[in-house]
C-alpha positions as CSV (number, residue, x, y, z in Angstrom):
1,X,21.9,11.8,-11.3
2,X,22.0,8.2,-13.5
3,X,25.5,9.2,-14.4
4,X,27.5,5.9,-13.7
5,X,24.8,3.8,-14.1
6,X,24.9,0.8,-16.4
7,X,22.0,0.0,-18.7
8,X,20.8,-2.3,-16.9
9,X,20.7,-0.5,-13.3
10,X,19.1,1.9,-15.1
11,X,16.2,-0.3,-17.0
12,X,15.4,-1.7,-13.1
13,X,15.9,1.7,-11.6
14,X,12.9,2.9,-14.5
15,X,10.9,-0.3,-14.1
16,X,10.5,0.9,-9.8
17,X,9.0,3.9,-11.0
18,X,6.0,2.0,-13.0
19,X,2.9,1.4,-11.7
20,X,2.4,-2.1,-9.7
21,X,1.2,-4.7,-11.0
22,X,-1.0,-5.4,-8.1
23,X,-3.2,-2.0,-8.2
24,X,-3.9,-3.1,-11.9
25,X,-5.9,-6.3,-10.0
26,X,-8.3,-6.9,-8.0
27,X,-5.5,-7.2,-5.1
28,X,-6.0,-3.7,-4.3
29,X,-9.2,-2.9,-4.3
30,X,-9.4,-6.3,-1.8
31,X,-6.6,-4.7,0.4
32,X,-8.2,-0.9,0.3
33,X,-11.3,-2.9,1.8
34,X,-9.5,-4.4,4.1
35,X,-7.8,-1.5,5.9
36,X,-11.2,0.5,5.5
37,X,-12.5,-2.2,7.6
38,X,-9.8,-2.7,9.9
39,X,-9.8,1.6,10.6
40,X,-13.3,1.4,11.5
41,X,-13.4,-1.8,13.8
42,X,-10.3,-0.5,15.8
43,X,-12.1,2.4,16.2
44,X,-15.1,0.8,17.0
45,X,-12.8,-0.9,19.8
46,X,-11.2,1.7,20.7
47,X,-14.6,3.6,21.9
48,X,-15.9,1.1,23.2
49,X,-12.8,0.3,25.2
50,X,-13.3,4.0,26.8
51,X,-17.0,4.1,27.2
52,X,-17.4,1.2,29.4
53,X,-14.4,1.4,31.3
């Protein structure tokens, strides 16, 4: 499958693989709150869009 790959493409192609930087912060945590919140306040909307129509 890496056959006619240099080293190099295949140091970057391995370093994709590895885990990203920003779930080792506190970037993810902050962006998993984030989406929580957005989910439930569009559907928050969303029924309340329907119930008072």
């Amino acid at each position: 499958m890496l056959v006619g790959l240099t080293g190099a493409s295949t140091a970057l192609l391995a370093g994709c693989v590895a885990i990203p930087a920003a779930s080792l912060g506190p970037a993810f945590p902050a962006l998993l709150a984030y989406q929580i919140f957005f989910g439930l306040s569009a559907t928050v909307r969303a029924i309340s869009m329907t119930t008072t129509q």
